[in-house]
Predicted model as a PDB file, atoms N, CA, C, CB and O in Angstrom, pLDDT in the B-factor column:
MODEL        1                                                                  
ATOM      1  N   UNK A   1     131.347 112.629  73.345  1.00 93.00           N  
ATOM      2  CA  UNK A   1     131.282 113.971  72.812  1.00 93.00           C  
ATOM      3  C   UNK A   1     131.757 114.008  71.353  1.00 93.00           C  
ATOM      4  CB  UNK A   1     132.118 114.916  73.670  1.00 93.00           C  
ATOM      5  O   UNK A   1     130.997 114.559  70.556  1.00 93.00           O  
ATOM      6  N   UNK A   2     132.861 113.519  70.912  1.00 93.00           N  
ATOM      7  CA  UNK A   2     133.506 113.332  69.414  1.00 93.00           C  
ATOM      8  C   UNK A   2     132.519 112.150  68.870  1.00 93.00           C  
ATOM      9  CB  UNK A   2     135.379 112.798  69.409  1.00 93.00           C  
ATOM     10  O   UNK A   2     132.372 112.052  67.652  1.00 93.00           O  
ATOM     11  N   UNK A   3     131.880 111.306  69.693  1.00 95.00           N  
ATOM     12  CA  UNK A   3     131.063 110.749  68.271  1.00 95.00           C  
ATOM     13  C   UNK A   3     129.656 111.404  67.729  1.00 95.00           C  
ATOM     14  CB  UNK A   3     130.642 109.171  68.523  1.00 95.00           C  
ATOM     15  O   UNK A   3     129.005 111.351  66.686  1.00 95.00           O  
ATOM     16  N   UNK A   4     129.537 112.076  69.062  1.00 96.00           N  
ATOM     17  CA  UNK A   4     127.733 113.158  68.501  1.00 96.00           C  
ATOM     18  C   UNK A   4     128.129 113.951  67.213  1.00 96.00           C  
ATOM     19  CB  UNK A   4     127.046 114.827  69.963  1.00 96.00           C  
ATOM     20  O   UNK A   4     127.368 114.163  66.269  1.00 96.00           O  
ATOM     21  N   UNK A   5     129.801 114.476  67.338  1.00 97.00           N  
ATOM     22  CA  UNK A   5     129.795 115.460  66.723  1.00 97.00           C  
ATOM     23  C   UNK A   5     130.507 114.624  65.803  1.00 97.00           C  
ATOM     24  CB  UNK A   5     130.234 116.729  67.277  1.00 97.00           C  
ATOM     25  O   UNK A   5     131.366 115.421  65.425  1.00 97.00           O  
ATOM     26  N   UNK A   6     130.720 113.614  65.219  1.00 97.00           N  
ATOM     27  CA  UNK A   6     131.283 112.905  64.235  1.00 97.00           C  
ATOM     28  C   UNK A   6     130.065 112.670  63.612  1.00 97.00           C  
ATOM     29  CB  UNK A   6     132.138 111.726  64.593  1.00 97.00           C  
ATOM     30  O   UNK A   6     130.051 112.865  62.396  1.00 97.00           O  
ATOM     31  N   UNK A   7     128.921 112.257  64.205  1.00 97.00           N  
ATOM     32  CA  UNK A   7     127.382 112.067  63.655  1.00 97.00           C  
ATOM     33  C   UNK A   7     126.775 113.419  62.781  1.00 97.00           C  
ATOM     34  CB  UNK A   7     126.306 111.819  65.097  1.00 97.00           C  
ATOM     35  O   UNK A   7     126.308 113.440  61.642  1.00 97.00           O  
ATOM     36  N   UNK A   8     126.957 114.484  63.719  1.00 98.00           N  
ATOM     37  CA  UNK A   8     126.244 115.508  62.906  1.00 98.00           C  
ATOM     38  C   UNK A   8     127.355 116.220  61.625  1.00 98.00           C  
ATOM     39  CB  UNK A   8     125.666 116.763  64.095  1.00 98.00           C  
ATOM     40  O   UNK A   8     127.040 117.126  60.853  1.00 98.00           O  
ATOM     41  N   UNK A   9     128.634 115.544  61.685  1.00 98.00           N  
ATOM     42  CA  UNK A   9     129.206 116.338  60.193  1.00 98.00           C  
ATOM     43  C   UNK A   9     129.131 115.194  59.231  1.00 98.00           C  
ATOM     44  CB  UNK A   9     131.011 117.020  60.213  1.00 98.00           C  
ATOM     45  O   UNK A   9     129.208 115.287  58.006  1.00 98.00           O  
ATOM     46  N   UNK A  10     128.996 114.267  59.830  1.00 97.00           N  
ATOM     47  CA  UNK A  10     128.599 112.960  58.521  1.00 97.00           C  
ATOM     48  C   UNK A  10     127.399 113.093  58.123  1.00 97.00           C  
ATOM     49  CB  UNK A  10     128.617 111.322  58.938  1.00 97.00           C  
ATOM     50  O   UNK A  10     127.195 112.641  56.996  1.00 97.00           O  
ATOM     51  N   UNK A  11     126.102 113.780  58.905  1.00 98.00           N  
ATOM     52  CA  UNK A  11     124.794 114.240  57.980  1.00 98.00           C  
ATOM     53  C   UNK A  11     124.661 115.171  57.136  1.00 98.00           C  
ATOM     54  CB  UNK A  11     123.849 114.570  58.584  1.00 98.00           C  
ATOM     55  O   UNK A  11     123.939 115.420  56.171  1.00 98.00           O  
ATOM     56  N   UNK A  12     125.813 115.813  57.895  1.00 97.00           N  
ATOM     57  CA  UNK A  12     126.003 117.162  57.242  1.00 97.00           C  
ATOM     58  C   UNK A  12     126.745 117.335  55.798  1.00 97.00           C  
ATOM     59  CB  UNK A  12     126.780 117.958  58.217  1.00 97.00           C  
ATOM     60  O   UNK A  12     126.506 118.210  54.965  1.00 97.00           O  
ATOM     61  N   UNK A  13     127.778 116.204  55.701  1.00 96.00           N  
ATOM     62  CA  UNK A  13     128.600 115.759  54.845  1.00 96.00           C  
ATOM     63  C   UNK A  13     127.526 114.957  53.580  1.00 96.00           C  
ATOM     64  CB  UNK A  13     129.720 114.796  55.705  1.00 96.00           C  
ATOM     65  O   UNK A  13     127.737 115.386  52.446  1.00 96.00           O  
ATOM     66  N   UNK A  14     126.621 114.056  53.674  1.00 96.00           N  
ATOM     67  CA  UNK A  14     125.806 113.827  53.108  1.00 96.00           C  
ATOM     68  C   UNK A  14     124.913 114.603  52.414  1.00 96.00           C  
ATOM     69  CB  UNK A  14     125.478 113.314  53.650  1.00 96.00           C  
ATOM     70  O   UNK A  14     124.957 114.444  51.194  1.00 96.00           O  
ATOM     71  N   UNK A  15     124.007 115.501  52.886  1.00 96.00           N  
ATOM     72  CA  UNK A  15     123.077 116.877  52.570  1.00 96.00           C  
ATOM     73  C   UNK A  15     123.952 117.402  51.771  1.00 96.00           C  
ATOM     74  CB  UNK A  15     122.620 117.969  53.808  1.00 96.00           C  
ATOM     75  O   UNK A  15     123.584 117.039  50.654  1.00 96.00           O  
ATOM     76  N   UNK A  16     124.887 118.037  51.660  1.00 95.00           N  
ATOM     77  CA  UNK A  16     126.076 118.918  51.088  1.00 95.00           C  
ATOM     78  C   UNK A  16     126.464 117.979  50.033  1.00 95.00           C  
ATOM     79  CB  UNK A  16     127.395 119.325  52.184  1.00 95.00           C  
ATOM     80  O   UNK A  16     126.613 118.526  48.941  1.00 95.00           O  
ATOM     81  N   UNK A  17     126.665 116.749  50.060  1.00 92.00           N  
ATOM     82  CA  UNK A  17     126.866 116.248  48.695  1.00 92.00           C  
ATOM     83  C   UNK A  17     125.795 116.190  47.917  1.00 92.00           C  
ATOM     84  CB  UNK A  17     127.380 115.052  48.660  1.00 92.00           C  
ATOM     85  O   UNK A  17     125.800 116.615  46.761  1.00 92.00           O  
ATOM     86  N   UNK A  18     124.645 115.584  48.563  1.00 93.00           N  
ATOM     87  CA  UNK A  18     123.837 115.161  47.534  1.00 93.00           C  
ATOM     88  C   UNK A  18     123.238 116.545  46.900  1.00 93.00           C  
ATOM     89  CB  UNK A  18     122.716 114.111  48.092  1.00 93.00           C  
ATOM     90  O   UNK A  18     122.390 116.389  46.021  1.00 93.00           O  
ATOM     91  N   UNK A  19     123.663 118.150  47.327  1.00 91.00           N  
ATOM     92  CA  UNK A  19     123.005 119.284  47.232  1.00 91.00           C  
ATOM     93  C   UNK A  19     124.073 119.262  45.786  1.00 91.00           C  
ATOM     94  CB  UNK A  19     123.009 120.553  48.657  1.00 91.00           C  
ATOM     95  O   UNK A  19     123.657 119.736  44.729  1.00 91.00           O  
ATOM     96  N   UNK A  20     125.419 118.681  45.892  1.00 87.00           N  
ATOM     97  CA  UNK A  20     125.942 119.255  44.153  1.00 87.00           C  
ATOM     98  C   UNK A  20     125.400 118.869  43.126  1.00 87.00           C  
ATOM     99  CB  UNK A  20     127.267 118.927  43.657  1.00 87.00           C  
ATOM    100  O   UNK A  20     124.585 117.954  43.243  1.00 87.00           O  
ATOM    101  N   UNK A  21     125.654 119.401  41.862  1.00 76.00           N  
ATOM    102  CA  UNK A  21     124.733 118.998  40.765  1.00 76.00           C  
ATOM    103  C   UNK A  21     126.070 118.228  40.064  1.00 76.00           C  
ATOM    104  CB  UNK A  21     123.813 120.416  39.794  1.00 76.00           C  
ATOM    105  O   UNK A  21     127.250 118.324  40.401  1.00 76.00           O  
ATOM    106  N   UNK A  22     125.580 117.577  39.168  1.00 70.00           N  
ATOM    107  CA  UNK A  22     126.425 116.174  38.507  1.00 70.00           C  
ATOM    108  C   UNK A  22     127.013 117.311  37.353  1.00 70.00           C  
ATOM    109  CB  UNK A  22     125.205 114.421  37.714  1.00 70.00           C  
ATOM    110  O   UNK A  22     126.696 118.387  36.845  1.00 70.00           O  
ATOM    111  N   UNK A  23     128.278 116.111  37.312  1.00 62.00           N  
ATOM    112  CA  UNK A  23     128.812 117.139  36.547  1.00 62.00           C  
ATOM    113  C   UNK A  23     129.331 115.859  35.563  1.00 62.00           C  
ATOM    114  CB  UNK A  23     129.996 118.339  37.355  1.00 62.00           C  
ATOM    115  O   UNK A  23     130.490 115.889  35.149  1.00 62.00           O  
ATOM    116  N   UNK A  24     128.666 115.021  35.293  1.00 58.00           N  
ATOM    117  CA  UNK A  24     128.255 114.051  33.893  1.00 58.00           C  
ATOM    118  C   UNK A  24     126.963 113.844  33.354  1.00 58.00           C  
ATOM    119  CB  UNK A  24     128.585 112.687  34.070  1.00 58.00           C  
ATOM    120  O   UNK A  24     125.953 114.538  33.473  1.00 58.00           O  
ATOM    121  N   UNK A  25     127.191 112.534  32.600  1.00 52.00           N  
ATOM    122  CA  UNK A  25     125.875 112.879  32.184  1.00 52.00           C  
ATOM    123  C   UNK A  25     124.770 112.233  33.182  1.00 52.00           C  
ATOM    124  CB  UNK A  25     125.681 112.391  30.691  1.00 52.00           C  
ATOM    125  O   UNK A  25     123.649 112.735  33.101  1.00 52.00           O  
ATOM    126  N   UNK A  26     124.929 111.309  33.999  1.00 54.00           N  
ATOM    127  CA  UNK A  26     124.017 110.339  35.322  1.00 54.00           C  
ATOM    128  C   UNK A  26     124.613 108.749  35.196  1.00 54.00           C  
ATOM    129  CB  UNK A  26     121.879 110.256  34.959  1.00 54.00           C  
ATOM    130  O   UNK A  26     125.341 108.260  34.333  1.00 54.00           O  
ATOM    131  N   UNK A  27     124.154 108.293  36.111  1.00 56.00           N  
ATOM    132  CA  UNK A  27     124.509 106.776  35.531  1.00 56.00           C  
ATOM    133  C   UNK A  27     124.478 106.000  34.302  1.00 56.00           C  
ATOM    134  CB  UNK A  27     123.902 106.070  36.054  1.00 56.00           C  
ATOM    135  O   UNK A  27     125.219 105.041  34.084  1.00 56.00           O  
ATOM    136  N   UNK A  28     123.456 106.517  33.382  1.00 56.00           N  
ATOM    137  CA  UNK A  28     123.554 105.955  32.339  1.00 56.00           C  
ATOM    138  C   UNK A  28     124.932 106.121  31.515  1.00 56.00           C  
ATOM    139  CB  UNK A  28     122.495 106.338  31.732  1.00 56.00           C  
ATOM    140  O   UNK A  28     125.345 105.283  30.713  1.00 56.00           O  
ATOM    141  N   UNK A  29     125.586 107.345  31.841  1.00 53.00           N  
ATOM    142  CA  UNK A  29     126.359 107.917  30.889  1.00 53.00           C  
ATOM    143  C   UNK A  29     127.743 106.664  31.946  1.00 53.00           C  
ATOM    144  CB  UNK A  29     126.392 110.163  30.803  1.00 53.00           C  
ATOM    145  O   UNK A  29     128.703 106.286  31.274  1.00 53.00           O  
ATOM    146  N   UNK A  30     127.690 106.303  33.078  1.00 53.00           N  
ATOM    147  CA  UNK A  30     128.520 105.380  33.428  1.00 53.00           C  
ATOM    148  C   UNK A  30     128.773 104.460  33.123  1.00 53.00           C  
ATOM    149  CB  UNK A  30     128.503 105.154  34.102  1.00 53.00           C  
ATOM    150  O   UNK A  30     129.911 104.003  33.021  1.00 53.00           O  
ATOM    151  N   UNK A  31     127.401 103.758  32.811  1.00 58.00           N  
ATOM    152  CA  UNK A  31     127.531 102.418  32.198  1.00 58.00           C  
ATOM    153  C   UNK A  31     127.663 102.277  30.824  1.00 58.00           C  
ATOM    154  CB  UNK A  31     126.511 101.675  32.501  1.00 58.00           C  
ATOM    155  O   UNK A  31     128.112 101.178  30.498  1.00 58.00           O  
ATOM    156  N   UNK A  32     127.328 103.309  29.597  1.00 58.00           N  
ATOM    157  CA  UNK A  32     127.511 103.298  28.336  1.00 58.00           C  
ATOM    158  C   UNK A  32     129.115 103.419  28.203  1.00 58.00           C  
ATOM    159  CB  UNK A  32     126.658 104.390  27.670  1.00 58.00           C  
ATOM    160  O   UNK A  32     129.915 102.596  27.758  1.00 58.00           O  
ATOM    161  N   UNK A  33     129.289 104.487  28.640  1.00 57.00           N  
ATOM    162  CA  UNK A  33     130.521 104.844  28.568  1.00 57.00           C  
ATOM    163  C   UNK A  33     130.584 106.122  27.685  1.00 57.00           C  
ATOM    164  CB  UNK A  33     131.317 103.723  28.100  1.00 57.00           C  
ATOM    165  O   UNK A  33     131.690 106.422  27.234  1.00 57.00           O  
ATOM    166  N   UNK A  34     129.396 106.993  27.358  1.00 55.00           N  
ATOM    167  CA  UNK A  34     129.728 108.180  26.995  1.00 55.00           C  
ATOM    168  C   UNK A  34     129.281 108.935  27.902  1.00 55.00           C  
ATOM    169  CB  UNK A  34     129.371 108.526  25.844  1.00 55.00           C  
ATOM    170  O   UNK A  34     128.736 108.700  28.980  1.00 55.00           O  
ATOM    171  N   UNK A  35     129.747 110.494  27.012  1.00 55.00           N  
ATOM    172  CA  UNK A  35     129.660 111.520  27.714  1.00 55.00           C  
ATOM    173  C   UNK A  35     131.672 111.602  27.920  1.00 55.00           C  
ATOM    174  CB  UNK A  35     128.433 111.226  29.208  1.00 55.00           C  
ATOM    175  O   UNK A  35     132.210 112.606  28.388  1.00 55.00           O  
ATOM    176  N   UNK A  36     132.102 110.932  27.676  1.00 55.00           N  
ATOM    177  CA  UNK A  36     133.768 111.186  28.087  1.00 55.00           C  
ATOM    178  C   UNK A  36     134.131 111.403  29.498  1.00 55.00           C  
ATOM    179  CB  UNK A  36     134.363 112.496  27.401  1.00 55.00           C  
ATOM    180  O   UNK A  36     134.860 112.367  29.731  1.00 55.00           O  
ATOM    181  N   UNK A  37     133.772 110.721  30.400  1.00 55.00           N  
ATOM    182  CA  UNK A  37     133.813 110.834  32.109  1.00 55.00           C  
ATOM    183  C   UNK A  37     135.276 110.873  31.835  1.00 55.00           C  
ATOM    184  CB  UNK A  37     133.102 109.415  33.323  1.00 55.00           C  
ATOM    185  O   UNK A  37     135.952 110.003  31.286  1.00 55.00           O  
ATOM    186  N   UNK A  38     135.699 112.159  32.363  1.00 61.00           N  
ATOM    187  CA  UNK A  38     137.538 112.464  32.774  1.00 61.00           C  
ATOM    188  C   UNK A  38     137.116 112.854  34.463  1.00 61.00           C  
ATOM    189  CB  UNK A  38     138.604 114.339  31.602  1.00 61.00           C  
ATOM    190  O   UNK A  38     136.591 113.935  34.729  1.00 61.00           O  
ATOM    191  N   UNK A  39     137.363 112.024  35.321  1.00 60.00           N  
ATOM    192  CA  UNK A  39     137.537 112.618  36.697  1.00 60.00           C  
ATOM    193  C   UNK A  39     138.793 113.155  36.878  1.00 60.00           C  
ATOM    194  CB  UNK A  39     137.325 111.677  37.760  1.00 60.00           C  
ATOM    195  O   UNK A  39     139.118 113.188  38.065  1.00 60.00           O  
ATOM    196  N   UNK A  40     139.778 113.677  35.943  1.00 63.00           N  
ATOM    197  CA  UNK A  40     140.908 114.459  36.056  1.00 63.00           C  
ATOM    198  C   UNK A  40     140.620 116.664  34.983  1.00 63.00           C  
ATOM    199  CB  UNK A  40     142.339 113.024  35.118  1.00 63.00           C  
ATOM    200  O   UNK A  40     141.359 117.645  34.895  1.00 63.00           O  
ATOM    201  N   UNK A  41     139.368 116.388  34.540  1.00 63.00           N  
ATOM    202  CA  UNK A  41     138.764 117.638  34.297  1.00 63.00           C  
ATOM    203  C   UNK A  41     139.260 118.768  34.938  1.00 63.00           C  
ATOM    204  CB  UNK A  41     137.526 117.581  34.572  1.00 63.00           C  
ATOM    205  O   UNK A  41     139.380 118.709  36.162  1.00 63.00           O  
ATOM    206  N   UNK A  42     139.559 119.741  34.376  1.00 66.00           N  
ATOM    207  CA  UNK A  42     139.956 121.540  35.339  1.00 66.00           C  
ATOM    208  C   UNK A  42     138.138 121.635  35.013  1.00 66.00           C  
ATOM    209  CB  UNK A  42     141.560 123.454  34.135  1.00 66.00           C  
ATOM    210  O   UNK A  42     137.706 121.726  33.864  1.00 66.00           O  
ATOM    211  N   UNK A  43     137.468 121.605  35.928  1.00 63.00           N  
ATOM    212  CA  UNK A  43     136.385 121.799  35.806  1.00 63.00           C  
ATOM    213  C   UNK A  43     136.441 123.364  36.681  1.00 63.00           C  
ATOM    214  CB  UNK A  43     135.528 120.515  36.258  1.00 63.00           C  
ATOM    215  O   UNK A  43     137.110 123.338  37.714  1.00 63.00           O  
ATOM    216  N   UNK A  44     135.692 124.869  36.264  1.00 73.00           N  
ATOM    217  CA  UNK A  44     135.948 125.758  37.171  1.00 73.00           C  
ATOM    218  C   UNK A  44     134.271 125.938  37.573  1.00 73.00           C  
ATOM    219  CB  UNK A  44     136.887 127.113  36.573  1.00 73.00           C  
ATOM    220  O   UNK A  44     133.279 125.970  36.845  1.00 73.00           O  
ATOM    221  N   UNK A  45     134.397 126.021  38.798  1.00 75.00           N  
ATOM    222  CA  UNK A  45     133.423 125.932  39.788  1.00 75.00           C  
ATOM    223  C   UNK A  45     132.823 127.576  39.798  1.00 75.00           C  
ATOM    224  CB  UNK A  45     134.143 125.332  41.309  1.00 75.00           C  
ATOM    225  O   UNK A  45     133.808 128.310  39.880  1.00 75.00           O  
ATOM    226  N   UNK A  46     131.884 128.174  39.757  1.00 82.00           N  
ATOM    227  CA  UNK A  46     131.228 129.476  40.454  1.00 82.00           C  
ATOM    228  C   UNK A  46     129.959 129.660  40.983  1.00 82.00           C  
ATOM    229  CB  UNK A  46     131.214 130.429  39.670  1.00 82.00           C  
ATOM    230  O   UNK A  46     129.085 128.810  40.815  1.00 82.00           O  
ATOM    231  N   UNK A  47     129.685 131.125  41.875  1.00 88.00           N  
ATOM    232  CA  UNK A  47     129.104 130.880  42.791  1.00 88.00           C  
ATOM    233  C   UNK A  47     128.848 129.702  43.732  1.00 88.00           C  
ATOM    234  CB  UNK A  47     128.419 131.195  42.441  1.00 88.00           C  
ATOM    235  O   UNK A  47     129.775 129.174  44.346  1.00 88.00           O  
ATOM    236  N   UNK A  48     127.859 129.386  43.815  1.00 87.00           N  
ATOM    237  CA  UNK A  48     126.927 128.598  45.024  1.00 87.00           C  
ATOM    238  C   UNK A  48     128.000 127.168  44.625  1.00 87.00           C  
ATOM    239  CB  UNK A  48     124.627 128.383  44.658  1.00 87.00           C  
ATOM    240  O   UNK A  48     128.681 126.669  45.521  1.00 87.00           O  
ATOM    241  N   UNK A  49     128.034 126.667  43.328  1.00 89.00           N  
ATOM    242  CA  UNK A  49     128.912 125.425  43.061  1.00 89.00           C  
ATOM    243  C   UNK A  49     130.467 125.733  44.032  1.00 89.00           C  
ATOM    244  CB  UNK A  49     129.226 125.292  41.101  1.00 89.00           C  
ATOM    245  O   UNK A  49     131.166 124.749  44.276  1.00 89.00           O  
ATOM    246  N   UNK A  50     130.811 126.791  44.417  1.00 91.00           N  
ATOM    247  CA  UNK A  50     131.916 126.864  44.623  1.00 91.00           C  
ATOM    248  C   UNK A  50     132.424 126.848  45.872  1.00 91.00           C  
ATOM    249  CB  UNK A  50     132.214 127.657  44.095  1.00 91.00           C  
ATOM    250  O   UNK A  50     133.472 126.387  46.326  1.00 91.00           O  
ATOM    251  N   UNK A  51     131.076 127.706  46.589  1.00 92.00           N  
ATOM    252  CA  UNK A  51     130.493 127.327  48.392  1.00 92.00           C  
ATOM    253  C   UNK A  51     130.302 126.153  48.888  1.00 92.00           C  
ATOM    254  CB  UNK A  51     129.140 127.779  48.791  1.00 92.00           C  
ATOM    255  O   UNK A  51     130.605 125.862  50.045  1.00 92.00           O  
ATOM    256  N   UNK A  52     129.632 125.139  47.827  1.00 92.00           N  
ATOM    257  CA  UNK A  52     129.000 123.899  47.919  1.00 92.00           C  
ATOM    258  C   UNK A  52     130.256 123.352  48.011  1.00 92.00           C  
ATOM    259  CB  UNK A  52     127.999 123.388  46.812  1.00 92.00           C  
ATOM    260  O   UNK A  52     130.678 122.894  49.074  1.00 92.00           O  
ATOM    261  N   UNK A  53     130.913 123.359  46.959  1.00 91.00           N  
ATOM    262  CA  UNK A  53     132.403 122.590  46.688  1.00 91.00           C  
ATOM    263  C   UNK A  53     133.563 122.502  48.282  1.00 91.00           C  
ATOM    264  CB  UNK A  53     133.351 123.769  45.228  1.00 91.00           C  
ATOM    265  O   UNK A  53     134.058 121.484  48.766  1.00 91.00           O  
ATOM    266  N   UNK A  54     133.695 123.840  48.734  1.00 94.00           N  
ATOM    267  CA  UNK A  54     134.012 124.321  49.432  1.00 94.00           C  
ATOM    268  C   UNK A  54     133.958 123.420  50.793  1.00 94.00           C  
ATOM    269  CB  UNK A  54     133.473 125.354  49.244  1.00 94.00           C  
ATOM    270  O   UNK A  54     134.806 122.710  51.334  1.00 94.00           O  
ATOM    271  N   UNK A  55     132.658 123.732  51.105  1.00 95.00           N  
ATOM    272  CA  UNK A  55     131.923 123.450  52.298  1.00 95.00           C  
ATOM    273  C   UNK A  55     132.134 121.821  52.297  1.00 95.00           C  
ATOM    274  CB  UNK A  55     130.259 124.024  52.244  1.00 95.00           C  
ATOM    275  O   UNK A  55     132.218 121.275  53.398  1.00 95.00           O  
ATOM    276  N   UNK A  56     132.208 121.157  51.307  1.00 95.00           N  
ATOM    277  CA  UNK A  56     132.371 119.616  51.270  1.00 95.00           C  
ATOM    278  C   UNK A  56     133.698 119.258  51.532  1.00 95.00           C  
ATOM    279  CB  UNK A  56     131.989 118.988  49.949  1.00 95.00           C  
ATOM    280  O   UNK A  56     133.918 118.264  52.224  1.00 95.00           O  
ATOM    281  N   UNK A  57     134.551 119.883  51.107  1.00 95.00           N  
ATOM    282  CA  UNK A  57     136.253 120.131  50.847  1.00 95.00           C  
ATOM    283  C   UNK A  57     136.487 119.670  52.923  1.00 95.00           C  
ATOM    284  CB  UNK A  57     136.863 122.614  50.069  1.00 95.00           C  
ATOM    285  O   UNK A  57     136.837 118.648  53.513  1.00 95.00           O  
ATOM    286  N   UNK A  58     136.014 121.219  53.427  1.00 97.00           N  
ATOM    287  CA  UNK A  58     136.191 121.385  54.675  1.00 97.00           C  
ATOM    288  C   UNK A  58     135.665 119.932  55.557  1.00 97.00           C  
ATOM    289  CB  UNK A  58     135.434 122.738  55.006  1.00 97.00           C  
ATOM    290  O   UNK A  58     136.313 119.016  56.065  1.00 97.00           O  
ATOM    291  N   UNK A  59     134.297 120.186  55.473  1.00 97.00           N  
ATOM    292  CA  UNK A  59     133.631 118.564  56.207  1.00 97.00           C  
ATOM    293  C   UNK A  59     134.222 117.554  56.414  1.00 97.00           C  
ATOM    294  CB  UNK A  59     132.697 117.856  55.563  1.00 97.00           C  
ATOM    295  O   UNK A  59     134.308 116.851  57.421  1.00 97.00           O  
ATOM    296  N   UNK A  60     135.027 117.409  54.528  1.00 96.00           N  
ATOM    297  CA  UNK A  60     135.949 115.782  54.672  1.00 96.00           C  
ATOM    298  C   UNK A  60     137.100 116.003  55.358  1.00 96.00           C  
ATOM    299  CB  UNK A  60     136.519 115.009  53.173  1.00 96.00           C  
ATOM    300  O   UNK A  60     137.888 115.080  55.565  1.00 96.00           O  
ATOM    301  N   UNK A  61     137.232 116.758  55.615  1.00 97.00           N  
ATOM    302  CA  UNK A  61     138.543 117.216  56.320  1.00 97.00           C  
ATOM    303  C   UNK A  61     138.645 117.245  58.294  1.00 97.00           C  
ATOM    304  CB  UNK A  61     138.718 118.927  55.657  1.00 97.00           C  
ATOM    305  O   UNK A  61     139.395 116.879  59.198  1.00 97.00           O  
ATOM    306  N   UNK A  62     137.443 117.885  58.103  1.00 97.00           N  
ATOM    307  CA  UNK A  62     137.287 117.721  59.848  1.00 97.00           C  
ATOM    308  C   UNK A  62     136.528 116.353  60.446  1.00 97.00           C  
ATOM    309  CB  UNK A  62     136.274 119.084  60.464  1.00 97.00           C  
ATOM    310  O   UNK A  62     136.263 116.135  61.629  1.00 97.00           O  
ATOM    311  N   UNK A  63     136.209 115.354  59.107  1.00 97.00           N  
ATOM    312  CA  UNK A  63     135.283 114.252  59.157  1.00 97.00           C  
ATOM    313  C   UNK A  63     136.739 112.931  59.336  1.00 97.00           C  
ATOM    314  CB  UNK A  63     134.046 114.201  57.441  1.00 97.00           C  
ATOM    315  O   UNK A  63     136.710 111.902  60.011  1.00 97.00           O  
ATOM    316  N   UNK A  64     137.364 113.221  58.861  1.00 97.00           N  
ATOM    317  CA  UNK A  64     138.683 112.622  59.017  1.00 97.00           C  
ATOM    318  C   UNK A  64     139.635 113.164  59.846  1.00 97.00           C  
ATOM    319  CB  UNK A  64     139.256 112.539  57.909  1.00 97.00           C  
ATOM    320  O   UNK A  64     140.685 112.573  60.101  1.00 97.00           O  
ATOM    321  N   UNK A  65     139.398 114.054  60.208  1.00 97.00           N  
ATOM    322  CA  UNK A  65     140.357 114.723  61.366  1.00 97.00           C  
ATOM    323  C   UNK A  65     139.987 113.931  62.898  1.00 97.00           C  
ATOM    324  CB  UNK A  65     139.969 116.637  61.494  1.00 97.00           C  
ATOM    325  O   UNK A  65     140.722 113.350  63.696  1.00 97.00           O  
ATOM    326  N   UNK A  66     138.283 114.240  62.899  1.00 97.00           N  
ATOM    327  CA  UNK A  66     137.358 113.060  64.220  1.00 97.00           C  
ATOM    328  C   UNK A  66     137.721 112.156  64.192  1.00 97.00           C  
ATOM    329  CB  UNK A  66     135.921 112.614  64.249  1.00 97.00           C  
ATOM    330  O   UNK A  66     138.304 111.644  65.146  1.00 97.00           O  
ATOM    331  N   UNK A  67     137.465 111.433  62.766  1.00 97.00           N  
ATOM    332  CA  UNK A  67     137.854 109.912  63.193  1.00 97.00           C  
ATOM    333  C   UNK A  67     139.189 109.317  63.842  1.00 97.00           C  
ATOM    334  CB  UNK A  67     137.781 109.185  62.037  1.00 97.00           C  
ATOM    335  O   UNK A  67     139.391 108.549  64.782  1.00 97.00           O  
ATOM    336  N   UNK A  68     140.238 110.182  62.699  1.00 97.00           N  
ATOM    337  CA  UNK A  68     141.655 110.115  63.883  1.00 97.00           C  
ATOM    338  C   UNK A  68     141.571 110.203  65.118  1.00 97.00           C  
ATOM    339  CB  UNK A  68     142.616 111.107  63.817  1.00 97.00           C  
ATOM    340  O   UNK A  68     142.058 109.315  65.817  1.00 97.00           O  
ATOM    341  N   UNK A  69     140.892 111.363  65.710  1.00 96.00           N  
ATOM    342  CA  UNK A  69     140.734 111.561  66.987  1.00 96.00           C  
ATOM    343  C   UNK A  69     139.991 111.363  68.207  1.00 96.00           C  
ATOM    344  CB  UNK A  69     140.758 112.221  66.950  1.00 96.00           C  
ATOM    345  O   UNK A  69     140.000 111.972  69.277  1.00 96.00           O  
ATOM    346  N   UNK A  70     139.078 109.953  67.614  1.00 96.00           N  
ATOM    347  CA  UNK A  70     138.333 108.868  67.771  1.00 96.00           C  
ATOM    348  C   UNK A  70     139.496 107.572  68.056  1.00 96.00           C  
ATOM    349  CB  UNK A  70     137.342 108.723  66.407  1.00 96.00           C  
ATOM    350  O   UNK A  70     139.881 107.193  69.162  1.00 96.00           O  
ATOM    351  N   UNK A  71     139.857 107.108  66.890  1.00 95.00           N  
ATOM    352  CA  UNK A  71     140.690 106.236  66.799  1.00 95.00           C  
ATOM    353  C   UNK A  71     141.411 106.475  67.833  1.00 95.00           C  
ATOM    354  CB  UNK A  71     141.287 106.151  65.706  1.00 95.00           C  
ATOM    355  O   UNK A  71     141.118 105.782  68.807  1.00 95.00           O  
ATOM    356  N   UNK A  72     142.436 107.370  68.002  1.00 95.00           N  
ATOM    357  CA  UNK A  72     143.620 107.384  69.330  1.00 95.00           C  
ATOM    358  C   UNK A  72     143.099 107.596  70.542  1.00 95.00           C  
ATOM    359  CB  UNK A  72     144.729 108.516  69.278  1.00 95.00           C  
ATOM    360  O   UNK A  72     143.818 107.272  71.488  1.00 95.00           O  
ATOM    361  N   UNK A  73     142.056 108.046  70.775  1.00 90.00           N  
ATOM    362  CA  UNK A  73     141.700 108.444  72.136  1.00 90.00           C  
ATOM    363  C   UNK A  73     140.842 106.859  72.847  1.00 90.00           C  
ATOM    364  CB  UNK A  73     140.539 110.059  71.997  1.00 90.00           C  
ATOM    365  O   UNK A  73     140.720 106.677  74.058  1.00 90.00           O  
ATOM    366  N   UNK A  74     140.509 106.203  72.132  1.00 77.00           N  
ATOM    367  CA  UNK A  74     139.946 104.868  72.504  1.00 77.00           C  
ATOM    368  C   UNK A  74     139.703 104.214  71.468  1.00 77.00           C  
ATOM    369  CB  UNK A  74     138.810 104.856  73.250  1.00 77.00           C  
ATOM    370  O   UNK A  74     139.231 103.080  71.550  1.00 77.00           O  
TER     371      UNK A  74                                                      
ENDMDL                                                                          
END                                                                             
């Protein structure tokens, strides 16, 4: 029962990421090294970015909550 439902928030967890929009410039800007990639940014999020944000926040949270509760139970 916890791994069906460990399955459907890890698809779910996937869809929901790949739905945010980048907030650099793409890989190129990784490997050059511009664009100034700070993954420590106050970046402020609104609307739909903020649901999206949100909704991913929660997932990893109950996506790691399963697995704990995977792990101890067998």
């Amino acid at each position: 029962m916890l791994d069906s439902i460990l399955m459907v928030v890890s698809a779910l967890m996937i869809i929901i990421t790949l739905l945010q929009s980048g907030k650099s410039d793409g890989i190129s800007g990784a490997f050059t090294g511009n664009g100034g990639l700070n993954l420590f940014a106050n970046v402020k999020e609104r609307g739909s970015e903020k649901v999206i944000s949100y909704i991913t926040m929660v997932l990893g949270v109950v996506f790691f909550a399963l697995v704990i509760a995977i792990s101890i139970k067998g």
